[in-house]
Phi, psi and omega in degrees: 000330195277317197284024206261289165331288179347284224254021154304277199317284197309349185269296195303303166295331181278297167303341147323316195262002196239318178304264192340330180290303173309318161301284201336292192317331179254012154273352139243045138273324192282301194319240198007340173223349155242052166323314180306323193253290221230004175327308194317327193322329188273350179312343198273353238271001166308326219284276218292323169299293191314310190265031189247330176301297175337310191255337169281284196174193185275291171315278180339291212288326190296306205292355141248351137359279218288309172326331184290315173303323165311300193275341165296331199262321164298314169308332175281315153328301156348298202264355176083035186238047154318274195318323225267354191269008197258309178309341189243344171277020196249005188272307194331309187305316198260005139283348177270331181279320149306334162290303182303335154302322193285300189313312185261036163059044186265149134354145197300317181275003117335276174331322196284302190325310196288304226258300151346266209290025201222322208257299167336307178296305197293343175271323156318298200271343117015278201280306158351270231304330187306320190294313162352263208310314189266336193059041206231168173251083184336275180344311177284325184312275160347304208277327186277330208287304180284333171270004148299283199318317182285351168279330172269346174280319179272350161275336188269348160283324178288339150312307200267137196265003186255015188259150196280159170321332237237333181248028168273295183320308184289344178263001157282345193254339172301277164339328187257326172279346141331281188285033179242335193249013170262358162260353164310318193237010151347310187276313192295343168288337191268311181278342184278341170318282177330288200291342174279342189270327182286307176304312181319326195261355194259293206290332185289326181262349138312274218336297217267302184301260192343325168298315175313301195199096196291008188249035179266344157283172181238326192319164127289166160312148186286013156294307186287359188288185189166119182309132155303135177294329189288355169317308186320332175306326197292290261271331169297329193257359157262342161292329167320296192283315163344292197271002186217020152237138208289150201293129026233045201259299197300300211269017155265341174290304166337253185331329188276324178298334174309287192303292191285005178266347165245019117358258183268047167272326164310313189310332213270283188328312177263027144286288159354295175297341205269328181318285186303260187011271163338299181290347203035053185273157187304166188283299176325261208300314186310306173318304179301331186291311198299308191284359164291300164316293184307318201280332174254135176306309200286332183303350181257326155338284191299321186287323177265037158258330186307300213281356149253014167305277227333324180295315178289303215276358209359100174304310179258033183059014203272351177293308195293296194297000150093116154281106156237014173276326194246004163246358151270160164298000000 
């Protein structure tokens, strides 16, 4: 009878560990064998790791972490999809940098920072060491690769016999201010990948862990995150340089406004969320609403411009009521 608990709870961590396993493996088995269809899939593969350290431990979660990682490399040896599968363990490193932040009580935007700078490194030496191996320069490759695509893309409009003079002229002109400013902001789109792969994986695994258990996190809900105020300077001395100092000072102030504009589009969304919230609007109205914000350019304007008011205005009281979950370090 005493042993009854016991060995519920080990059926329970096995099936934890045997579920966790099964996820891990087939978020970096499938991108790897559907590159094509379902690649984005790696973008995820922090998520499973993070929870799994998390909701078992450290000890416990790693053996399917590692098992998972195992039986992915082997089905991929098999199927002949190694590199796409080398590519998606460089993911790994920033679910293990979120679990040692949630143990050592760091803050979600400490955690974001940290997990940034730990995937940044892991996509370096990727890509190094990939350029290496091919003798090629990745970079140039990209930047001639996308401004081909935009040249067959304005030829195949100058084809089409159904478009009028006057909305030809404008995607030529659309098209030619493309290829002059994407490569000035090339590195600022390249960090905001990263830093969008890191929030997606930060707030969805807070998400999941709190349903599970709300004391497996130290965070609040992602309504309540919020930026150290003094960030906004950065968002000031690259508008500086930007409107008032000559290239190549003005196109590194571009790219830093890039960078901090999708910053505080997180801050801007979870005003957003604490808004409808406050207001109670239904989940059924909610859905249309987010997908409206993605979907229109100005609604992601409007949201990191919310989210650097947000320092004067603080929408959501969280100043009166003392942050200390998210402006400490």
């Amino acid at each position: 009878m005493l042993a009854a608990p016991y060995f519920q709870g080990r059926h329970k961590d096995s099936d934890a560990q045997f579920a966790g396993l099964v996820v891990l493996a087939a978020v970096l088995l499938l991108p790897a064998l559907f590159p094509g269809k379902i690649g984005w899939l790696s973008s995820l593969v922090p998520l499973p790791v993070f929870y799994c350290l998390v909701n078992l431990g450290i000890q416990r979660g790693s053996i399917p972490v590692r098992n998972g990682i195992f039986i992915a490399a082997g089905a991929a040896v098999i199927f002949g999809s190694l590199p796409m599968l080398i590519f998606s363990l460089t993911l790994v490193p920033v679910g293990i940098a979120f679990s040692t932040c949630v143990f050592n009580k760091r803050s979600p935007v400490a955690t974001g920072f940290i997990a940034f700078l730990v995937l940044a490194v892991s996509w370096l030496l990727y890509w190094s060491g990939l350029a290496l191996l091919l003798q090629t320069n990745l970079y140039s490759t990209l930047l001639t690769e996308i401004d081909m695509g935009l040249h067959s893309g304005l030829m195949l409009y100058e084809d089409s016999a159904e478009l009028a003079p006057e909305t030809l002229e404008g995607v030529r002109v659309a098209v030619d201010l493309l290829r002059v400013y994407i490569p000035k902001i090339l590195p600022a789109i390249l960090i905001s990948g990263l830093l969008i792969t890191v929030w997606l994986n930060l707030v969805l695994g807070n998400l999941l862990l709190k349903k599970k258990d709300s004391k497996l996190t130290p965070w609040p809900e992602y309504q309540e995150w919020k930026l150290p105020d003094p960030f906004v300077w950065l968002v000031v001395l690259s508008g500086v340089m930007f409107l008032l100092l000559p290239a190549p000072l003005s196109t590194l102030g571009l790219n830093g406004l890039i960078v901090c504009s999708t910053v505080y589009f997180f801050q801007g969304l979870a005003i957003a969320a604490s808004l409808l919230n406050r207001w109670s609007v239904p989940g059924l109205i909610r859905v249309p609403i987010y997908a409206l914000i993605f979907i229109q350019t100005y609604g992601i304007i409007v949201l990191s411009f919310l989210g650097m008011i947000d320092v004067w205005a603080d929408f959501r009281k969280l100043n009166q009521a003392g942050d200390k979950h998210n402006n400490s370090i």
